[in-house]
Backbone bond lengths (Angstrom), bond angles and torsions (degrees), N, CA, C in turn:
res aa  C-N    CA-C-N  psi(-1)  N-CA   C-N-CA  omega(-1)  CA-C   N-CA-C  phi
1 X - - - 1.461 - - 1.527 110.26 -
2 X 1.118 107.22 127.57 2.023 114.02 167.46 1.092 105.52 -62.44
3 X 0.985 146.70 -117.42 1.622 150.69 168.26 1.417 96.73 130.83
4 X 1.327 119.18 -79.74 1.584 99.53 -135.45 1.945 70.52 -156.09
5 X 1.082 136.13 -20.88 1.167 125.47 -146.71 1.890 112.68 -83.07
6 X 1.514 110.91 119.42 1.627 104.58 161.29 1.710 79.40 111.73
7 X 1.779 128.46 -31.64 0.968 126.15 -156.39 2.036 115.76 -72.30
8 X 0.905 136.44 147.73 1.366 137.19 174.33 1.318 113.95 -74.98
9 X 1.519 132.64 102.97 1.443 129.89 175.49 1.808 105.76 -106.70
10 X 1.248 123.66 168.59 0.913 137.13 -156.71 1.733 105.57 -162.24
11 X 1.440 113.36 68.20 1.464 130.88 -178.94 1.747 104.89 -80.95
12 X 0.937 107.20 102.17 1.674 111.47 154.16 1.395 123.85 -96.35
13 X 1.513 112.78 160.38 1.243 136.39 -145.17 1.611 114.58 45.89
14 X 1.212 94.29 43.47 2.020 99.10 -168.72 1.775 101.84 -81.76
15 X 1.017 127.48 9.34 1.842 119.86 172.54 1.312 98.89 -67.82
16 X 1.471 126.79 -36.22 1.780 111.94 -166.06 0.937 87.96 -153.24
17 X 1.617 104.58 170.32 1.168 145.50 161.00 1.639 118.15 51.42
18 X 1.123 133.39 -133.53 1.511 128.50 159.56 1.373 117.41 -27.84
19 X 1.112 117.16 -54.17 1.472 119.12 -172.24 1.653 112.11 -62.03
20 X 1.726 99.06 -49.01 1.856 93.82 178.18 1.413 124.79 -93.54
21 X 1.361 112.09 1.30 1.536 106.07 142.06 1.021 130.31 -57.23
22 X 1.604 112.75 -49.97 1.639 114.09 -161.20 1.959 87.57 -90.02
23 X 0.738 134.55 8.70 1.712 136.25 153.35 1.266 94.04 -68.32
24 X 0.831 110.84 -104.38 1.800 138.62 -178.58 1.517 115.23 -5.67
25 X 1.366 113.47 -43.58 1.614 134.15 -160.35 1.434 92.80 -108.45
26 X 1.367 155.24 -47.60 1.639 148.48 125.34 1.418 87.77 16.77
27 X 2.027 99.21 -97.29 0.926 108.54 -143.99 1.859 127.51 -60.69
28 X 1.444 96.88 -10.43 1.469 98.76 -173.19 2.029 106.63 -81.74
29 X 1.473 88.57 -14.49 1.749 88.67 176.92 1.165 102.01 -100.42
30 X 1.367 129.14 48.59 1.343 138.78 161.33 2.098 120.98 70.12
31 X 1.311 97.49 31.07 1.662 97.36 -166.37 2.078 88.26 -93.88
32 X 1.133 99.34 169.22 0.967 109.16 169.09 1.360 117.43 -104.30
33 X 1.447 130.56 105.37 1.265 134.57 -168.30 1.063 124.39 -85.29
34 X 1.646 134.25 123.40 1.608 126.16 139.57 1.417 115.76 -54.19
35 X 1.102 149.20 165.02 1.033 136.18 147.56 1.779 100.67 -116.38
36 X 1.329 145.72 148.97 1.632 136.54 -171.21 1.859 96.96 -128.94
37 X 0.906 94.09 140.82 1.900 84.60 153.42 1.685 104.10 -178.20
38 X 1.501 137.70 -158.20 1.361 124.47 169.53 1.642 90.72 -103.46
39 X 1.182 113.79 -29.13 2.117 102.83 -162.41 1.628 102.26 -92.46
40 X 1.283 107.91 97.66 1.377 112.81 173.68 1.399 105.87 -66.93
41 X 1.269 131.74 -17.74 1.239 107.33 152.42 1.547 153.06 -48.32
42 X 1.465 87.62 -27.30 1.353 98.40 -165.27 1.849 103.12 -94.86
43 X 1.525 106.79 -18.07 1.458 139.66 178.60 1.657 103.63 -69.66
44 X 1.287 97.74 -37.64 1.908 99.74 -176.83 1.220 97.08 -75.77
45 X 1.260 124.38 -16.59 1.884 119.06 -168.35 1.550 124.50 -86.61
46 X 1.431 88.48 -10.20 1.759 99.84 -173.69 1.473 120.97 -98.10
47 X 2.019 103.34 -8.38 1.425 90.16 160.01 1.939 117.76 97.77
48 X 1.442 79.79 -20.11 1.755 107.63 -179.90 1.303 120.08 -99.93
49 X 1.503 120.36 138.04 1.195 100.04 168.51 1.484 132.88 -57.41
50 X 1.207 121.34 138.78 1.630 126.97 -177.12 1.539 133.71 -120.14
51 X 1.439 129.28 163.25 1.570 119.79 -171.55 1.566 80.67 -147.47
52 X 1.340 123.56 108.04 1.430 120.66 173.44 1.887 111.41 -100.61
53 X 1.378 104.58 104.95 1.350 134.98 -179.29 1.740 127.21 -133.99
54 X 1.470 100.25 162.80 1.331 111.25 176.65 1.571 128.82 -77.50
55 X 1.083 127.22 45.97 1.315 113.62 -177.38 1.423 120.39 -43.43
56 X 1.236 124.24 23.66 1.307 110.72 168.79 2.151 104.65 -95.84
57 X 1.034 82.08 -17.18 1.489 84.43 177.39 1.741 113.41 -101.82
58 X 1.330 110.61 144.02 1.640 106.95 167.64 1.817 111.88 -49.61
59 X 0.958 112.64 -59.78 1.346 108.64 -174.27 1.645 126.23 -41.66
60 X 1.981 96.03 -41.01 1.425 101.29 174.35 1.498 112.50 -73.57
61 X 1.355 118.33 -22.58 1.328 123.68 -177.48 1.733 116.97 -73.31
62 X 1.318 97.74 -24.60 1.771 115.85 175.78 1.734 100.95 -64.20
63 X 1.598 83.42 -55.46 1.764 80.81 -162.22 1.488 118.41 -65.23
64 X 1.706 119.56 -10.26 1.484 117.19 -177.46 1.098 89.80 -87.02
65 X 1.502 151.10 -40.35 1.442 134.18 -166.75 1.642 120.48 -74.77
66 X 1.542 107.22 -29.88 1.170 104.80 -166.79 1.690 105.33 -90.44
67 X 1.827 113.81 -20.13 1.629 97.60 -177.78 1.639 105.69 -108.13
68 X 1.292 99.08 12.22 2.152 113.31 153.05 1.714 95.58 -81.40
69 X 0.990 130.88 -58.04 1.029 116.38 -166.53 2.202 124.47 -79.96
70 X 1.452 99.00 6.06 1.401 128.69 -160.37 1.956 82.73 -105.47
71 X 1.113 86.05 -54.42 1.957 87.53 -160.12 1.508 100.16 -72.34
72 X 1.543 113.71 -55.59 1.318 111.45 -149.36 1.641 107.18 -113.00
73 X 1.298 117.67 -16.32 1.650 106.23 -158.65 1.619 94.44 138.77
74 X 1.424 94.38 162.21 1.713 113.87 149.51 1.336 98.11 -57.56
75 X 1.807 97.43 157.42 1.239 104.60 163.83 1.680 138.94 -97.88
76 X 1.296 109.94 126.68 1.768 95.45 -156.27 1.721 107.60 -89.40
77 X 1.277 107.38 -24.44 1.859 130.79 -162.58 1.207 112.63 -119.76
78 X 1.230 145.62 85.56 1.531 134.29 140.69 1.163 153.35 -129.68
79 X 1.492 85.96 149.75 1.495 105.34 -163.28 1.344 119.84 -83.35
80 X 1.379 115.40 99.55 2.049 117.50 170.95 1.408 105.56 -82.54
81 X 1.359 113.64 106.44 1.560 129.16 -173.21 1.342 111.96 -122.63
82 X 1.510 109.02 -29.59 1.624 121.97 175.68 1.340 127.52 -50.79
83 X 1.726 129.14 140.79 1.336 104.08 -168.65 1.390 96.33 -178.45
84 X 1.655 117.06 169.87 1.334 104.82 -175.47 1.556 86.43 -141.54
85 X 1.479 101.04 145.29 1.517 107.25 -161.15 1.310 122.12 -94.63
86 X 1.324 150.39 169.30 1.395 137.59 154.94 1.198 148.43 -59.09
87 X 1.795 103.17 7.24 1.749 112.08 -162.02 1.489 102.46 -51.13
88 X 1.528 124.84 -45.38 1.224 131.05 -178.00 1.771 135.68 -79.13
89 X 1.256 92.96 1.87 1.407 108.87 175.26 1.300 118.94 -64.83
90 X 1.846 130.52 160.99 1.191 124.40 -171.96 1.790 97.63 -149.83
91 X 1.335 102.95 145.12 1.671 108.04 -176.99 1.848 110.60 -27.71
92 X 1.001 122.50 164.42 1.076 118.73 -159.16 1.520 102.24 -75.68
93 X 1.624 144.62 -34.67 1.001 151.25 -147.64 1.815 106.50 -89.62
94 X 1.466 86.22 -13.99 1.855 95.03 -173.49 1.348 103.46 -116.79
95 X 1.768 132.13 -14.40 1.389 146.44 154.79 1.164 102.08 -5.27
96 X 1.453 144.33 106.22 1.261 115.40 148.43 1.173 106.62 -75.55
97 X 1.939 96.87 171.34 1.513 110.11 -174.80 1.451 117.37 -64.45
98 X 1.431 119.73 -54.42 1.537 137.09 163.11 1.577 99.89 -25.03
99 X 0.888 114.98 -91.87 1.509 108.69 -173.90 1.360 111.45 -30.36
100 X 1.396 149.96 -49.45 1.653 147.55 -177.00 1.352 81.70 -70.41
101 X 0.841 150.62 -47.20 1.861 127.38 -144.58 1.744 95.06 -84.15
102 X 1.561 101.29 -46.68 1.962 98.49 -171.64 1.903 105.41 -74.64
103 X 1.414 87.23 -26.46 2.238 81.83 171.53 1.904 105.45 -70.38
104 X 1.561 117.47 -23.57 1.034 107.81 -167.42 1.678 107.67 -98.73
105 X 1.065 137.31 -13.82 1.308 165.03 149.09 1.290 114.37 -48.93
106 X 1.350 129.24 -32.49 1.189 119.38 -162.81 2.063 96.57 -134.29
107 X 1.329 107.60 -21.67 1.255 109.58 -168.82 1.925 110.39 -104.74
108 X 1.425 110.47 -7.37 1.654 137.72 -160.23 1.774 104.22 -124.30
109 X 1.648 88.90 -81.89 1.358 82.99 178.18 0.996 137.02 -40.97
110 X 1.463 105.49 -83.24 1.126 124.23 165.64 1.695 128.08 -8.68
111 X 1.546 101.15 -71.74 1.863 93.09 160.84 1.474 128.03 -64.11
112 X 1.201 113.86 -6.68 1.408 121.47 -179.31 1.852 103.04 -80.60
113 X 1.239 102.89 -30.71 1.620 108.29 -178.39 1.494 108.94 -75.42
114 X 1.690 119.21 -56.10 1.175 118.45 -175.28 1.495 116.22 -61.42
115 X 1.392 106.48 -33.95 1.556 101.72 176.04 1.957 114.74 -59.16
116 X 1.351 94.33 -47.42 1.632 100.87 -175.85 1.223 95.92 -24.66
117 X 1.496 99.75 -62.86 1.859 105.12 -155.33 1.172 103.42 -77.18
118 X 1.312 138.15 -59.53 1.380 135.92 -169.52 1.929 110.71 -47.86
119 X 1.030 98.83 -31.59 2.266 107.55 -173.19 0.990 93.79 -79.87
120 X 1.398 145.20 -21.11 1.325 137.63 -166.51 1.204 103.11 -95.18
121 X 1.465 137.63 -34.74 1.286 135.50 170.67 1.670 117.53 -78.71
122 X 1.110 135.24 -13.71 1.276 145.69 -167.94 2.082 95.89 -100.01
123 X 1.439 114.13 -47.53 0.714 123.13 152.40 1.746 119.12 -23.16
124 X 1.645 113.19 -75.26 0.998 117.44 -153.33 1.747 95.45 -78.47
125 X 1.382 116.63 3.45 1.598 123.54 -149.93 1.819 92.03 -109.48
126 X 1.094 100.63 -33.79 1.405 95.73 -160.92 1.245 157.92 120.01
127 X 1.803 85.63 -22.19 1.085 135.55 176.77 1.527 135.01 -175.59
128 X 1.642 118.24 144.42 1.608 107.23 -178.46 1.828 88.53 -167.71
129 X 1.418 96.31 159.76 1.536 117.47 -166.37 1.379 99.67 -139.28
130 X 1.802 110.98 88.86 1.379 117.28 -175.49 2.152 101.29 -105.26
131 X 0.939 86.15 144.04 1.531 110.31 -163.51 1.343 122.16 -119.90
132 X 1.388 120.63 86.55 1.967 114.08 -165.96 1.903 111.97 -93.99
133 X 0.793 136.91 130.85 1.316 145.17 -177.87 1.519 91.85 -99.02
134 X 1.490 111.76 110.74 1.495 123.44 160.59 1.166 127.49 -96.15
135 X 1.772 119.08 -100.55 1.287 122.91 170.63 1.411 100.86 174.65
136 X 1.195 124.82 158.99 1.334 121.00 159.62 1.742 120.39 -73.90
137 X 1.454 100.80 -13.86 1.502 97.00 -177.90 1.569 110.98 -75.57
138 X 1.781 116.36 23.62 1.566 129.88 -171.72 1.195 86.86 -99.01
139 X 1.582 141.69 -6.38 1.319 113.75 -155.10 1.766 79.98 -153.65
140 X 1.074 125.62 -23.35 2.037 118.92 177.88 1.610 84.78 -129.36
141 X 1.648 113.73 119.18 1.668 99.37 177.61 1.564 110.56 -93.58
142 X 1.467 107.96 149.82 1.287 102.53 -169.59 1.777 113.01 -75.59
143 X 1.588 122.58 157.36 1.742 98.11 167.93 1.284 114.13 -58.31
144 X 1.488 115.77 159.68 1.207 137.78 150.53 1.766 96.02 44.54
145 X 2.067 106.33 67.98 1.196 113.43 160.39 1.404 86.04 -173.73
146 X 1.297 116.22 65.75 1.247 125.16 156.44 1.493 129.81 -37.79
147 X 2.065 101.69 -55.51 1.595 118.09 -169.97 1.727 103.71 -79.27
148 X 1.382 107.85 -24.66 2.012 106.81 177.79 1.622 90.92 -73.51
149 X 1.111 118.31 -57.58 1.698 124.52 -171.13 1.329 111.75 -26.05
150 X 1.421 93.97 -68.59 1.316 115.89 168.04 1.541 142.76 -33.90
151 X 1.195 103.94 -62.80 1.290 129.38 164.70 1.237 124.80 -79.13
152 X 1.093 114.26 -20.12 1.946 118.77 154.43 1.380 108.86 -78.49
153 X 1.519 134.81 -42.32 1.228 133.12 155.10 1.458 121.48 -36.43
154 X 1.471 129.77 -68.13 1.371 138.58 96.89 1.900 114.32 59.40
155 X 1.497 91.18 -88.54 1.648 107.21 174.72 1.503 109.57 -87.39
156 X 0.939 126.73 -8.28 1.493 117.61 168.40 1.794 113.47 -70.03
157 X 1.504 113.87 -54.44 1.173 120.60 174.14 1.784 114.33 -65.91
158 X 1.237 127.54 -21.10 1.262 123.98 137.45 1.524 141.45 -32.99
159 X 1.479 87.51 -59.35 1.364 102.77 175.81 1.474 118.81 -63.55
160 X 1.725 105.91 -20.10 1.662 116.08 -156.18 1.529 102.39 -85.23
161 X 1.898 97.63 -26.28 1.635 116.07 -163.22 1.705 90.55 -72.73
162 X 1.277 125.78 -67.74 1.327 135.25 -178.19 1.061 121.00 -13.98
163 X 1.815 101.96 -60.51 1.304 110.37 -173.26 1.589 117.07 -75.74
164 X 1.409 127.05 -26.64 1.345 128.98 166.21 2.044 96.96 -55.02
165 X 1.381 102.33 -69.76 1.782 92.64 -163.92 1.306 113.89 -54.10
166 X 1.564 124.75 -27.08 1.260 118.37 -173.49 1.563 108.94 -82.53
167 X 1.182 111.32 -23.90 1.499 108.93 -142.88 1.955 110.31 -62.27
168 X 1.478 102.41 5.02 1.721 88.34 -161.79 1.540 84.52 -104.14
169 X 1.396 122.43 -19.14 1.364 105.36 -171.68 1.805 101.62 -107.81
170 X 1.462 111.24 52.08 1.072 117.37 155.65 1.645 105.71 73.39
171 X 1.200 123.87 36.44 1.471 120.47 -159.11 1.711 83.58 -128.12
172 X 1.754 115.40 134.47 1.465 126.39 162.27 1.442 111.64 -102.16
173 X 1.293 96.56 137.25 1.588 107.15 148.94 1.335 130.86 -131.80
174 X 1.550 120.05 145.54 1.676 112.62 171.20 1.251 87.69 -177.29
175 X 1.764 97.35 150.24 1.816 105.04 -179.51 1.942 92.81 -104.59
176 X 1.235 67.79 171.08 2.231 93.49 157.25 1.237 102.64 -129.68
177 X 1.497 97.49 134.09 1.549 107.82 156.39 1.013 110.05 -126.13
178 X 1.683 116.27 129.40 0.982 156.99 148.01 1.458 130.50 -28.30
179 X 1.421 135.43 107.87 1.367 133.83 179.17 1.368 100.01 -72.66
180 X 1.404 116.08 -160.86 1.501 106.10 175.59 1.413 105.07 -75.16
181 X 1.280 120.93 -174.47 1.417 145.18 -144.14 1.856 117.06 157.56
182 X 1.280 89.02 121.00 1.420 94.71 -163.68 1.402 101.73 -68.50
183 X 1.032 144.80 86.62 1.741 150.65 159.06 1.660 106.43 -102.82
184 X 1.599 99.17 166.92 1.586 98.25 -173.46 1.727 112.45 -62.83
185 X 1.527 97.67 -33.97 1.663 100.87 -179.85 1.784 97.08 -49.51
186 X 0.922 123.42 -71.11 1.620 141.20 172.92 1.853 98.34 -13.09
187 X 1.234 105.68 -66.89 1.336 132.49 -164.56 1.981 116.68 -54.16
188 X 1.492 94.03 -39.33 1.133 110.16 -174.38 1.980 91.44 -90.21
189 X 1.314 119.86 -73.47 1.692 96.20 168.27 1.654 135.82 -22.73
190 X 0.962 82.92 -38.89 2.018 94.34 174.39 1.056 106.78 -51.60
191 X 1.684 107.30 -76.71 1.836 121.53 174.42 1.285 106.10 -33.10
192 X 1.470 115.59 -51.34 1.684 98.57 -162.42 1.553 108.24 -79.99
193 X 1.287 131.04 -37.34 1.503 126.44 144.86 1.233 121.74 -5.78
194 X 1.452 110.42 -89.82 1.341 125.89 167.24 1.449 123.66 -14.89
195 X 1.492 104.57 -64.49 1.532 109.99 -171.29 1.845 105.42 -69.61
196 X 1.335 96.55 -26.83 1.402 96.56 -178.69 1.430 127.91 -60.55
197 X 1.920 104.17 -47.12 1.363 112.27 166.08 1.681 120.81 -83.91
198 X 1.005 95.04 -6.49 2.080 93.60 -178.30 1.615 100.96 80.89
199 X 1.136 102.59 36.93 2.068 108.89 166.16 1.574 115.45 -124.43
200 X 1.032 99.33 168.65 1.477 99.68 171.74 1.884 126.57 -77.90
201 X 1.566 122.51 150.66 1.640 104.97 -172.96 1.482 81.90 -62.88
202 X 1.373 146.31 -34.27 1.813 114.33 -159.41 1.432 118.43 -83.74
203 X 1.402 113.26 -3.67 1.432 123.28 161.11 1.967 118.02 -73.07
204 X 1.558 95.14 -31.19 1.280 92.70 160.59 1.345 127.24 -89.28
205 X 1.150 116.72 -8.41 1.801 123.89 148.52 0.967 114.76 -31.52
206 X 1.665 116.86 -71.77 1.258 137.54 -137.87 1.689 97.98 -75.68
207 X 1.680 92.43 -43.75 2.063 101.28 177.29 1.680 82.60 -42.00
208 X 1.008 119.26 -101.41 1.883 149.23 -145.91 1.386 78.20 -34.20
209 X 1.161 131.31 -68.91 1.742 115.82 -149.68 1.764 89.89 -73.95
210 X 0.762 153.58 -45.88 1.598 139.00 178.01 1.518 126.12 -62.22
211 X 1.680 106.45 8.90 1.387 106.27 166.73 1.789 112.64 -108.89
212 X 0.900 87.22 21.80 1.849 107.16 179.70 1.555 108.36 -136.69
213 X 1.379 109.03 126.78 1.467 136.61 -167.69 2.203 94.58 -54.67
214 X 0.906 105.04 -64.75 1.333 96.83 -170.28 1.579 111.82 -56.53
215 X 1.341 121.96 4.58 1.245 122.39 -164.61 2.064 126.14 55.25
216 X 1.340 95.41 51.41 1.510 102.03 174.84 1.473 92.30 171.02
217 X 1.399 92.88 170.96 1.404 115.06 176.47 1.275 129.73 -78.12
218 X 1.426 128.67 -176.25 1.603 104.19 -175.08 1.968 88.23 -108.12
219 X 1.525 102.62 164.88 1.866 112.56 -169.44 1.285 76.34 -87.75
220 X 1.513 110.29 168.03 1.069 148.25 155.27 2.121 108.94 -47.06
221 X 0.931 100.49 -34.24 1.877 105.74 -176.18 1.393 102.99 -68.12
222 X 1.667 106.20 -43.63 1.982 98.46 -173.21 1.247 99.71 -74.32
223 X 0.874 149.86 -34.25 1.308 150.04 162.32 1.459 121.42 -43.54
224 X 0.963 118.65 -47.52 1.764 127.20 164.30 1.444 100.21 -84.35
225 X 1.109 143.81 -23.80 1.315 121.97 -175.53 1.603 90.73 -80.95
226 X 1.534 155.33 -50.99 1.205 147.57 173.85 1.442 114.81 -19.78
227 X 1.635 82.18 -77.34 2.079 103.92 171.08 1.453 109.65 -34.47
228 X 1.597 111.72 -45.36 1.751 92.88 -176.14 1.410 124.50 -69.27
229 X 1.754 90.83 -29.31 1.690 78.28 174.02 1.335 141.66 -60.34
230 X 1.613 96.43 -31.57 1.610 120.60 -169.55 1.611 99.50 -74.85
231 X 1.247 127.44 -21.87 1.564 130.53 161.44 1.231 133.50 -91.49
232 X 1.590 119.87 21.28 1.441 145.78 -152.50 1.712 86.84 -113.75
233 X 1.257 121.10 150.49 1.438 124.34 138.32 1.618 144.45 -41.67
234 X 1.406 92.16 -44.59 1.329 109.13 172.35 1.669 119.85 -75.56
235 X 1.105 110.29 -2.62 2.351 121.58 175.76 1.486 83.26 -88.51
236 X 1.233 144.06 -1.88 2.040 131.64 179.51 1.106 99.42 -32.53
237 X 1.551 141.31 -33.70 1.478 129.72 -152.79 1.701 99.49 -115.37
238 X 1.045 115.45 20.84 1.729 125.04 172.94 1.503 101.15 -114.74
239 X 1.395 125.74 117.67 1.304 105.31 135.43 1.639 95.85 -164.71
240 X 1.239 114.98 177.84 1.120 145.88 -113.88 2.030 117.81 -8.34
241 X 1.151 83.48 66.38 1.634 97.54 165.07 1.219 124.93 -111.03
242 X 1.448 111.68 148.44 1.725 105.42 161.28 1.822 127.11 -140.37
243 X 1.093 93.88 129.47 1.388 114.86 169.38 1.349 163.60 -53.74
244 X 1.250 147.30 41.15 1.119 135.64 -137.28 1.359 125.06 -65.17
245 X 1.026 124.64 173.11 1.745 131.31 -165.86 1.419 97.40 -149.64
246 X 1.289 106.55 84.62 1.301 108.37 -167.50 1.507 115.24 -152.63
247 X 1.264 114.72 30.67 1.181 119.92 -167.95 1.409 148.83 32.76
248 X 1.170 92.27 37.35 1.922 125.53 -172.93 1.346 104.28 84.83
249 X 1.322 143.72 -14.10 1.693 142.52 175.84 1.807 74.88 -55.92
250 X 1.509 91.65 136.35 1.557 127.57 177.44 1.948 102.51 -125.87
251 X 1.054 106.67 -5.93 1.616 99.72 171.23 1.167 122.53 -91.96
């Protein structure tokens, strides 16, 4: 099987959680990894090569494509994993505006930029295996996260556009969304839960893992093990689909 190996990927939000697994697990099946994120700290830790930038802005989004494509190659694989979460969100009537514009800026734009550039080279290649990380809250919205709702809703129809323009010159697309998953984004929602209802975040664990049959959430690995496939050679006959990882919860 080819899979992933010799190939150029380009994983953002790869410092944690979802993102630096499915880095990490790429790279061990032989892909050649970007890894993207803003905390090069957390980017120096993974061992991978890295470009620590803003994809919430075009400019930061310029500079991961053009010194991925400077260091390593065109890009053949990518992964839109980056994202900004809802811990801070408020019912829609108390929403401020700021908050929708930086969830839509950083969670919209942003992949809308990297794709420009990245489809255009896969395009001219022959081929490319683009990969969007949404949420399930694209399809059940969560309370009082209208602008994530949104904007994960948002990247699905992105992902859907891709795969129509790419699809004749051999180019895939399809996201996963993700049920919960204990990551720091995850971590920091809990807390703000918590304080909200007067419980503890591990009482809000216990909620999240009891809405899934196995009793827990899914790790961060099943989640990247999905993503790898959908960036593998062998997914050619998948695209614009999406998936959940959610441990059979269908709501």
């Amino acid at each position: 099987m080819a899979g992933v190996e010799r190939r150029v990927a380009l994983v953002t939000g790869a410092g944690r959680g979802i993102g630096r697994e499915t880095a990490e697990l790429l790279a061990s099946r032989g892909a050649r990894v970007m890894a993207v994120a803003r905390s090069e700290k957390e980017l120096a830790q993974t061992g991978l090569e890295y470009i620590a930038a803003d994809l919430g802005t075009k400019e930061g989004c310029e500079q991961a494509v053009t010194e991925t494509i400077a260091r390593l190659g065109p890009v053949e694989i990518f992964i839109c994993n980056h994202g900004l979460g809802s811990a801070h969100e408020k019912v829609i009537w108390e929403q401020p505006v700021e908050t929708w514009e930086e969830t839509m800026r950083i969670n919209l734009d942003g992949p809308f930029y990297l794709s420009r550039l990245v489809v255009k080279s896969m395009v001219e290649q022959r081929y490319g295996r683009c990969v969007y990380i949404a949420s399930t809250a694209a399809s059940v919205a969560e309370h009082a996260g209208s602008a994530y709702n949104s904007s994960k809703t948002g990247l699905l129809g992105l992902m859907r556009s891709v795969s129509q323009d790419g699809g004749e010159f051999n180019v895939t697309s399809n996201a996963v969304l993700p049920g919960w998953v204990r990551t720091e984004m995850a971590e920091r929602s809990a807390r703000a839960e918590a304080r909200a209802r007067g419980i503890t975040p591990e009482q809000v664990w216990q909620e999240r893992n009891a809405l899934y049959a196995p009793g827990r959430v899914a790790t961060p690995r099943e989640v990247a093990e999905m993503i790898a496939f959908f960036a593998a050679e062998e997914s050619s006959g998948v695209s614009g689909q999406e998936v959940k990882v959610a441990l059979g919860n269908t709501s």
